[in-house]
N, C-alpha and C positions, 0 to 999 in steps of 0.2 A: 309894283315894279319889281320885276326881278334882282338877284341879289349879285348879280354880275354887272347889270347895267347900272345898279344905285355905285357899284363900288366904280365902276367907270367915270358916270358923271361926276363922282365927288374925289378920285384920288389920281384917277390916271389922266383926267383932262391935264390938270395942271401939271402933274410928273412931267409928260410928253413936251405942254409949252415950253415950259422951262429947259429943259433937255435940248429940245429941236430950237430955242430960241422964237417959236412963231408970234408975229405981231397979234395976230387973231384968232380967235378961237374956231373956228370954221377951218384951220386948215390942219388941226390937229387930225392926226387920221384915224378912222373906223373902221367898225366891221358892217358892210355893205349886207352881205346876207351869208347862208352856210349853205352848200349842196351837198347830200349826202345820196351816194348811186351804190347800185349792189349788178354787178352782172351775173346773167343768169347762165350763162355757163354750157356743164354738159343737161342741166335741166330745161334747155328749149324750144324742147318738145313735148315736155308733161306741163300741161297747163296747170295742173293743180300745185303741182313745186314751186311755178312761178305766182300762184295766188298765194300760197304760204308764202313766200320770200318777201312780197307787198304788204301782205299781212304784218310781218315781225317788223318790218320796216317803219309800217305804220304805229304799231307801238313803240319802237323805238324813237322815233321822232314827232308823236304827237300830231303824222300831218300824212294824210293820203299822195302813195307818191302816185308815177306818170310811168307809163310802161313806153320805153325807147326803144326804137324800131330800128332795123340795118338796114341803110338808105340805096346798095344794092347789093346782090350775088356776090358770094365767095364763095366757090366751088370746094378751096381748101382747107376752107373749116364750116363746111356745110351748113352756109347759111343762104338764106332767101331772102330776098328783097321785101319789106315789111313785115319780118319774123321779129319775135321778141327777143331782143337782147338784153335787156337791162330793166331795172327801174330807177329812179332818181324822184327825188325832194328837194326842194328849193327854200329853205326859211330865213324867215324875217323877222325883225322885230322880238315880241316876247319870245315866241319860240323860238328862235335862234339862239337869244341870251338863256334859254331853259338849258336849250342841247348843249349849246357851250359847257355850261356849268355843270351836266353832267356828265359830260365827255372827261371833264377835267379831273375832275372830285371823284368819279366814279368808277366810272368804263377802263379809264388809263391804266391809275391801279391795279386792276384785278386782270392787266394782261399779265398773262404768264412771264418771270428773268426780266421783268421792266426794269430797264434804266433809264427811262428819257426819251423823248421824241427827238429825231435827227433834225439838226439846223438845216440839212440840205434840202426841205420839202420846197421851200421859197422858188419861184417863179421867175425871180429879177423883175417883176413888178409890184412888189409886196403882197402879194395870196400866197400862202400856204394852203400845200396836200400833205394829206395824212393817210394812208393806208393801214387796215385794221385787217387780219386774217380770218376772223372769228368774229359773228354779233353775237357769242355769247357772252362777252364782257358785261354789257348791259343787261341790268339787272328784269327789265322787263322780259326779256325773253327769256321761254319757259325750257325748260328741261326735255320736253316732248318737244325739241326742236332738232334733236341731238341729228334727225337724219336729212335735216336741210341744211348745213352748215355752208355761210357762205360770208366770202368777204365785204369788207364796204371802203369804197373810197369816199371823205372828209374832205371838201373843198372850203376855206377859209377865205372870202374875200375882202378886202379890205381898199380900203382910200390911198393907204400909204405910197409916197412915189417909188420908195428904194425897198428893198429889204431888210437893212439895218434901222427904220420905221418901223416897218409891222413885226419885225423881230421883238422891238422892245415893247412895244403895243402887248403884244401874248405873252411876253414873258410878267408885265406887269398885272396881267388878268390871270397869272398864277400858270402859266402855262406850261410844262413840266418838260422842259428843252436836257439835252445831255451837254453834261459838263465839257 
């Protein structure tokens, strides 16, 4: 078991009941699953930029992403109707609790003048986004990356009904919020 999920089942179920007052344990809230998308940008048109981008992605998250397509024409930023725009990963389960816990401990840190993730990423349905300018935080990716650098959007989904739920949810999985 992962060392986020063990610390889950054993410290934050009960923090959260007791906090939120819930009668039962089922309605403590979770993390549903993590999606993590990279757009590909001014690269989509070099197929090979967008294999490396799925590539790093791939080691970055342990999980073959899905190449997302523009559902139609936009003349104004020269796209075509099922051109590649993006990629995305969807995790669950252990990998989910892996990325988390490297997101946390790892990646976050080694952004450059960190202070804290902003409380404003919140949805007003408890998911938190996270925007990252650079996958070179993560330690997996290599150095000979230096000329595909590209951002990644971090979708956090969660159970919680409010935001002051999944606020306390992440900040109790160590989540590294600004003061």
């Amino acid at each position: 078991m992962e060392r986020l999920q063990e610390q889950y089942n054993k410290n934050i179920i009960p923090a959260l009941k007791t906090r939120f007052k819930y009668s039962n344990i089922m309605q403590v809230p979770k993390i549903i699953k993590v999606v993590v998308s990279a757009g590909v940008g001014k690269f989509k048109e070099d197929k090979k930029k967008i294999d490396a981008i799925a590539a790093d992605l791939t080691n970055i998250t342990g999980q073959a992403p899905v190449k997302t397509l523009a559902r139609k024409s936009i003349s104004g930023f020269k796209v075509r109707e099922n051109q590649v725009v993006g990629v995305m990963t969807t995790l669950r389960g252990y990998r989910m609790y892996s990325f988390l816990d490297k997101l946390i401990n790892v990646a976050l840190p080694r952004v450059r003048d960190f202070q804290g993730v902003s409380v404003k990423g919140f949805d007003g349905r408890g998911n938190y986004h996270l925007g990252l300018k650079e996958q070179l935080v993560f330690p997996e990716v290599s150095a000979a990356a230096l000329e595909n650098i590209f951002g990644l959007e971090v979708s956090i989904v969660t159970t919680a009904k409010t935001d002051e739920e999944a606020k306390e949810l992440l900040s109790l999985m160590s989540f590294p919020f600004k003061k």
